[in-house]
C-alpha positions in Angstrom: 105.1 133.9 211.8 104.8 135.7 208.4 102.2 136.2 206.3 101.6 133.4 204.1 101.3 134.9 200.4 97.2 134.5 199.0 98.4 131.4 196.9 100.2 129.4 199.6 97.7 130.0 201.9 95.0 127.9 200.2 97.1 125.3 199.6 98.6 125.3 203.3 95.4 125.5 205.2 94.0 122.0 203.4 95.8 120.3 206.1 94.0 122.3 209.0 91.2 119.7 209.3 94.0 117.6 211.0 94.4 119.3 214.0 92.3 121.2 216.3 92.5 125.2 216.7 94.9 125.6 218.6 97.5 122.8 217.9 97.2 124.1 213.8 99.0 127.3 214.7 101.4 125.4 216.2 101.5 123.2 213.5 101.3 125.4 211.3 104.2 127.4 212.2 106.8 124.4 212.6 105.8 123.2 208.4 106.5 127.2 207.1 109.8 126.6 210.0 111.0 123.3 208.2 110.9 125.6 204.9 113.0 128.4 205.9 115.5 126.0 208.0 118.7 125.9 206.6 120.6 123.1 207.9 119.5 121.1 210.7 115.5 120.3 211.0 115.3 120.9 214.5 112.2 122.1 216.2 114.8 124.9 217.9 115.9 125.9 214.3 112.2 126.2 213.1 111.8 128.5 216.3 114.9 130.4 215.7 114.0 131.1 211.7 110.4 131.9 212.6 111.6 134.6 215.2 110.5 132.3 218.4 113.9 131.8 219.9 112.5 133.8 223.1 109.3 131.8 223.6 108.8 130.6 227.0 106.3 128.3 225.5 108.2 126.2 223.0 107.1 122.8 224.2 104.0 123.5 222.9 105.7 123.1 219.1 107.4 120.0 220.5 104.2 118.5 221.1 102.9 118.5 217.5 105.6 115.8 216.9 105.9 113.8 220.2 102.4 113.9 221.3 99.4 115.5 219.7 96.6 113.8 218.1 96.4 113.4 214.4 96.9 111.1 211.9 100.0 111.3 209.6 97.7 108.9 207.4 94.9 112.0 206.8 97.7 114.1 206.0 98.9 111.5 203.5 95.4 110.9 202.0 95.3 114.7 201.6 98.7 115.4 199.9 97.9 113.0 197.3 94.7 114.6 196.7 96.5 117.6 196.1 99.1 116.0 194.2 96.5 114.2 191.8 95.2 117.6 191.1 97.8 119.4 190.4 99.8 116.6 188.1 98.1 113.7 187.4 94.5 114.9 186.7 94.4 112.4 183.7 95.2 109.0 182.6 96.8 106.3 184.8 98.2 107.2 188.2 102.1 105.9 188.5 103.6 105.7 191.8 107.1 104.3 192.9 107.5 101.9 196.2 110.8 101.8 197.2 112.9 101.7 200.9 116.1 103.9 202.6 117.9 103.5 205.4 117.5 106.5 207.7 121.2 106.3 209.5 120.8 107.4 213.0 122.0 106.7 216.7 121.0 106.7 220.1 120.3 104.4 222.5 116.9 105.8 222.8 115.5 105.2 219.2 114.3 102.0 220.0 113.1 100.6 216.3 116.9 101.4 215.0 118.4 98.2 213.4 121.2 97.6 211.5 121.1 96.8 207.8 123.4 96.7 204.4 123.6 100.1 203.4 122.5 100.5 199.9 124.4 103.5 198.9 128.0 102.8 200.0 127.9 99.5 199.2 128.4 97.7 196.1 128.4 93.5 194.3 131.8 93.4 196.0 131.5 95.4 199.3 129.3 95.3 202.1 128.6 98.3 204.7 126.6 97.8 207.3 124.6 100.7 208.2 122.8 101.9 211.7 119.7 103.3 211.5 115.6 103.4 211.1 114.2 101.6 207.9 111.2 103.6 206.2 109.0 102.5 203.3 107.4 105.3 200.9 105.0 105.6 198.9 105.5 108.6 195.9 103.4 109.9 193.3 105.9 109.6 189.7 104.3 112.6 188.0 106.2 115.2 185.2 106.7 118.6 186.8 106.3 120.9 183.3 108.5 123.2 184.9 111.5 121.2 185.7 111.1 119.0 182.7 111.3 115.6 184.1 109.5 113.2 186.2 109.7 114.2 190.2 108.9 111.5 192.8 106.6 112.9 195.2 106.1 111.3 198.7 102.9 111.2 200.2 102.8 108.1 202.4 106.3 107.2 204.7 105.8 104.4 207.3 108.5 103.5 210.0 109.6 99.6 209.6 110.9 98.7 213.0 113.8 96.2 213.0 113.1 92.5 213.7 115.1 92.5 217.0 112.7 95.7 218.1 109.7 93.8 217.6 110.6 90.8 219.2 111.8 92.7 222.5 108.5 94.5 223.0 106.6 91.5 222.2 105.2 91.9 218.7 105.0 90.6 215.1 107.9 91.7 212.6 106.4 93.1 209.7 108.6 91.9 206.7 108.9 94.8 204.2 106.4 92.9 201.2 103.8 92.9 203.8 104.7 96.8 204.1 104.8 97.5 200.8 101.5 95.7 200.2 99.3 97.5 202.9 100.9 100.7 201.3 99.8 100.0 198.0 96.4 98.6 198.7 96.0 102.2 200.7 96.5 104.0 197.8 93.7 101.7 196.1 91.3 102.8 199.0 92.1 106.2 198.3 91.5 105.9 194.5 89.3 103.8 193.5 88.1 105.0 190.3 91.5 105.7 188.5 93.8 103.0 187.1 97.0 102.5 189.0 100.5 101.0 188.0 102.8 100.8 190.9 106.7 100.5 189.8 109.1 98.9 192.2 112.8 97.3 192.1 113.5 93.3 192.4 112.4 93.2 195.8 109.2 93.5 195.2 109.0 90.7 192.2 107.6 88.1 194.6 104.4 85.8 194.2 102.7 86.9 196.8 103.1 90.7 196.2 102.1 90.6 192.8 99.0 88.3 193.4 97.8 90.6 195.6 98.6 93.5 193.5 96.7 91.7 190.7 93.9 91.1 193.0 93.3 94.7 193.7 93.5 95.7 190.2 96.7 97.7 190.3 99.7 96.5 187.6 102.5 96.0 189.1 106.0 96.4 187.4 109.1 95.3 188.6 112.7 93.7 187.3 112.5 89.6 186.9 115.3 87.5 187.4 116.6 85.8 184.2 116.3 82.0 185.3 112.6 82.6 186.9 110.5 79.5 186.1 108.3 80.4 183.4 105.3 78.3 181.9 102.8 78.2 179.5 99.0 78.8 180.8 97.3 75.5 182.0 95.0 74.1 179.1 91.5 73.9 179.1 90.2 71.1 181.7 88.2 68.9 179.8 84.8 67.3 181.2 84.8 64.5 183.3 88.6 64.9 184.4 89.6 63.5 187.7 91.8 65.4 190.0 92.8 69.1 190.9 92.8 71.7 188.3 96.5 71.8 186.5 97.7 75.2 187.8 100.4 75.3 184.8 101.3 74.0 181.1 104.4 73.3 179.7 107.8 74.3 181.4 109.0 77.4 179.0 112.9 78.6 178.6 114.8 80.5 180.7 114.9 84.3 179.9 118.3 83.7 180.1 118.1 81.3 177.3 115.7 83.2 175.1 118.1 86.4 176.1 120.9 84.3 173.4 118.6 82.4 171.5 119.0 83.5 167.7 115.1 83.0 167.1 114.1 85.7 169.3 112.3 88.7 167.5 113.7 91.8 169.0 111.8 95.0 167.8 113.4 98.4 168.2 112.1 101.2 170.6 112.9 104.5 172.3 112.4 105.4 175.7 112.1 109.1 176.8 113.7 109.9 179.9 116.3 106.8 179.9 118.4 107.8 183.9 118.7 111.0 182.9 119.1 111.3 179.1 116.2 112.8 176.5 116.2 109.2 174.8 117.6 106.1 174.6 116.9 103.5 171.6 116.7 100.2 172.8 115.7 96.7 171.2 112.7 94.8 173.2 111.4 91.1 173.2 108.6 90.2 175.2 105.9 87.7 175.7 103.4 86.4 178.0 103.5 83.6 180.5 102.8 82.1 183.9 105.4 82.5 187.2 104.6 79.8 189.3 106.5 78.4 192.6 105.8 75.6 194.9 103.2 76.5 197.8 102.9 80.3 195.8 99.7 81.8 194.0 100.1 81.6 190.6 100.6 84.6 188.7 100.4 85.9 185.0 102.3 88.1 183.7 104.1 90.1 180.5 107.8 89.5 180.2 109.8 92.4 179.1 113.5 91.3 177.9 115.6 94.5 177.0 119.1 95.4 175.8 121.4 97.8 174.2 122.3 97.9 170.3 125.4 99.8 171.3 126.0 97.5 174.0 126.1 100.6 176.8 124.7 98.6 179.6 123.5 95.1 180.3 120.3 93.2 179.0 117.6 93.3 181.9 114.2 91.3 182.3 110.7 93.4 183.7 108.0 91.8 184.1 104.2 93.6 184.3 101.0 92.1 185.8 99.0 93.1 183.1 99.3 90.9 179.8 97.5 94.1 177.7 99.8 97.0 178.8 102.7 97.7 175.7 106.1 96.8 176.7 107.4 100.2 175.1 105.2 101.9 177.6 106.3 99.2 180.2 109.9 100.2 180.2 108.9 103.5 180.1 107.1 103.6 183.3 110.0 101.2 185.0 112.2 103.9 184.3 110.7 107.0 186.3 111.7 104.5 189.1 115.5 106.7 189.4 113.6 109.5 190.4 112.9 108.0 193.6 116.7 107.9 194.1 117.0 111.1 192.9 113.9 112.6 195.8 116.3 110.2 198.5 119.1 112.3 197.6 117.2 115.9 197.4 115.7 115.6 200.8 118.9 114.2 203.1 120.8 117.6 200.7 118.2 120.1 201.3 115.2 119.4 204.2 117.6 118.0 206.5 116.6 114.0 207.0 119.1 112.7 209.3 119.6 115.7 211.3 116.7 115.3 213.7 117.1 114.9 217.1 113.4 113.3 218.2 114.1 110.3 220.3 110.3 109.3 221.2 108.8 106.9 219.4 106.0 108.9 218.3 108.1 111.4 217.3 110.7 109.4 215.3 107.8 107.9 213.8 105.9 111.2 212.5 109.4 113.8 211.7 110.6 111.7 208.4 107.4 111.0 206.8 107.0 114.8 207.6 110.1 115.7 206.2 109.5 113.4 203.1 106.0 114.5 202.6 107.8 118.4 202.4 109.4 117.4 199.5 105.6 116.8 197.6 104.4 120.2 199.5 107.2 122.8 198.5 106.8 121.4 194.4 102.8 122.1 194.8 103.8 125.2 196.6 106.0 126.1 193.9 103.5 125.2 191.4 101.7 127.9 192.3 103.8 130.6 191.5 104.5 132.8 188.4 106.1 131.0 186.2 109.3 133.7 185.8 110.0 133.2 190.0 109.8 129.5 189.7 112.0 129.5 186.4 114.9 131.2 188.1 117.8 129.0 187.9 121.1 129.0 190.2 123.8 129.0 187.6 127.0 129.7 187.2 129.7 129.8 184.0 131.1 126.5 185.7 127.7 124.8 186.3 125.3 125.3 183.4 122.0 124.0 184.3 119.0 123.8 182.1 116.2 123.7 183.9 115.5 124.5 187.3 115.8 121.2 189.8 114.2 120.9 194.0 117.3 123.7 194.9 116.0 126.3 192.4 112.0 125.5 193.7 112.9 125.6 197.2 114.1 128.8 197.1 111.7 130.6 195.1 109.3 129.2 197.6 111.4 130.6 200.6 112.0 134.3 198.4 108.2 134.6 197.9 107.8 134.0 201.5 110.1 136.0 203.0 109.0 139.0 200.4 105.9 138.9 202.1 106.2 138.5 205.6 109.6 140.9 205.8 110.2 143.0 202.5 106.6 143.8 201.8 106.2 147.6 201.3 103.8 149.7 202.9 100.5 150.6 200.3 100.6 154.1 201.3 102.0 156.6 199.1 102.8 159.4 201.1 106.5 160.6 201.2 108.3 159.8 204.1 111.9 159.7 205.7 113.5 156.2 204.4 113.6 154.0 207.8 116.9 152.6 208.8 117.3 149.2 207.4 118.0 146.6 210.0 119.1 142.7 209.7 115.6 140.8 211.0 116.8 138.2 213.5 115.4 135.0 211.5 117.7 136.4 208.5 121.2 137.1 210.5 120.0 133.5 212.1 120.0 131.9 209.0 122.6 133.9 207.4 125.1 134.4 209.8 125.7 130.9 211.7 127.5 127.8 210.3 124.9 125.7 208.7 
């Protein structure tokens, strides 16, 4: 294994509480492995770019994923410790909730399902999709480098089909219920800061957002147009018989107040509109009650928003917390296509989809690992000079402005290898120039179809 430079190795070595001694080397060397993989994210690949290929002992590294104890939870509790210091030391913490489809086969991956595939289907096609459905929970933070809000994930959880749970005899988890126990983790783990959790339209549901208000974290989400909206119940005067109304008057449709021509629209600009600098919009917004039959009662901020130049279609958000601004509301909903953006980065460049665990522990700790590597190689890169991590891949036909996970990931791999393989001797003393020879993790990675 090489030598970690000094500032990796701090960072790095937070996660040693963990494991015990012996299983952290191990462990250890499989996370610098996944780094230096190209390709695949095989445990054989992280042997054969680490130099290991001719261990008689690799089972050992197996073992990290399919049966050593510790708790992928920890490790999650102490990225986002990490991650909080590094880029979100101040003001409120904003974090993304969203699910992918994993696609993957085998008749041994017992909590595969199959579901709509979110990426090659569209309104008018449906593609089914075979594979494992995760949940994660990401930090949406601006990396000063890159210019831009990053995703980071720090807590992935396996959701096991329905027809998995009901043949080993247990309760489907629906993904709200998922979703909820993530968040209200998060509120464990921080319970001094103010939190606002962003997710899409599955999310905007009673329950959810009661529970969200409940543990004092604002939830923000889109809101369908012809929700049933209502005024807040009036005071209950004394000496009224019956339950407390719930509910005042029946208010109109967002659709309705969407056309209305007594609507106060007020202009706005939103920084970092899916990929653009800015993006001036118009805004209407108001506060009311969502209630449903047999559901908790929730209050919220409605957000109505559409284009003056008529570039995309007007969308409702809604916010569980009647103070926040709704400038600043669909400013935070919109860091929401970075998450889409970290889905993309990590199937392109830390190989999700190319593992081959087929144990259930395994399958159940090698994405969230993989996920979480996204969150570890931006702190890592963090802590270079700021010319390494600056160093974009350009070309005359691809003009890129600021450096994106690609450009990081390498400068994290080029500081590594520069220190385990191309460091030069501290002796000054003339002597002949050795014969330069390939290192086997480099021809490895260099020579063999990725």
């Amino acid at each position: 294994m090489p030598d970690l430079p000094a500032r990796f190795a701090g960072l790095i070595l937070a996660f040693a509480p963990l494991f015990v001694h012996r299983s952290w080397r191990h462990a250890q060397l499989l996370l610098i492995g996944a780094i230096l993989t190209p390709g695949r994210r095989t445990v054989a690949s992280a042997l054969r770019i680490m130099g290991r290929a001719q261990d008689r002992r690799f089972v050992n590294v197996h073992r990290i994923l399919n049966r050593a104890a510790w708790s992928p939870r920890a490790g999650g509790r102490i990225l986002l410790g990490l991650l909080i210091a590094a880029f979100a030391p101040r003001g409120p913490v904003v974090m993304a909730l969203d699910d992918t489809i994993e696609r993957r086969r085998g008749k041994r991956i017992a909590a595969k399902g199959i579901y709509r595939d979110p990426v090659r289907s569209s309104d008018s096609h449906f593609v089914k999709a075979s594979g494992l459905r995760w949940m994660s929970l990401m930090l949406l933070a601006p990396i000063p480098w890159a210019g831009r809000i990053w995703a980071l994930p720090f807590l992935t959880t396996l959701v096991p089909s329905e027809r998995a749970c009901r043949e080993r005899g247990r309760r489907h988890k629906p993904l709200l219920d998922v979703g909820r126990q993530l968040a209200l983790q998060a509120r464990r783990w921080l319970p001094s800061r103010d939190l606002v959790l962003v997710g899409d339209g599955s999310f905007s549901a009673l329950l959810f957002l009661d529970a969200m208000r409940r543990a004092r974290i604002t939830a923000i989400t889109r809101l369908r147009l012809d929700a049933a909206l209502y005024e807040p119940a009036p005071p209950r005067l004394p000496g009224t018989i019956g339950r407390p109304r719930t509910k005042g008057a029946r208010l109109p449709t967002l659709a309705a107040t969407l056309v209305a021509k007594d609507t106060r629209w007020h202009a706005g600009v939103v920084s970092g509109w899916y990929g653009s600098a800015q993006r001036g919009i118009e805004i209407a917004s108001g506060t009311a009650v969502w209630r449903h039959g047999g559901m908790p009662v929730v209050p919220i901020r409605w957000v109505l928003v559409r284009d003056p130049a008529h570039r995309f279609e007007a969308q409702a958000l809604l916010c569980t917390d009647l103070a926040c601004d709704p400038t600043q509301i669909v400013s935070w909903f919109v860091r929401r296509w970075s998450v889409e953006v970290t889905f993309q980065e990590v199937r392109a460049h830390l190989g999700v989809e190319t593992q081959r665990q087929w144990s259930d522990t395994a399958v159940a700790r090698t994405t969230p690992c993989l996920l979480a590597l996204f969150s570890i190689v931006t702190l890592l890169a963090a802590q270079l000079p700021a010319r390494q991590r600056q160093r974009i891949a350009a070309a005359a036909w691809y003009p890129k402005p600021r450096p994106t996970f690609a450009d990081a990931l390498a400068a994290v791999r080029c500081a590594i290898w520069r220190k385990g393989t191309l460091a030069t001797s501290p002796r000054r003393r003339a002597r002949t120039k050795p014969r330069f020879r390939l290192p086997t993790p480099w021809a490895y990675a260099l020579c063999h179809a990725a």
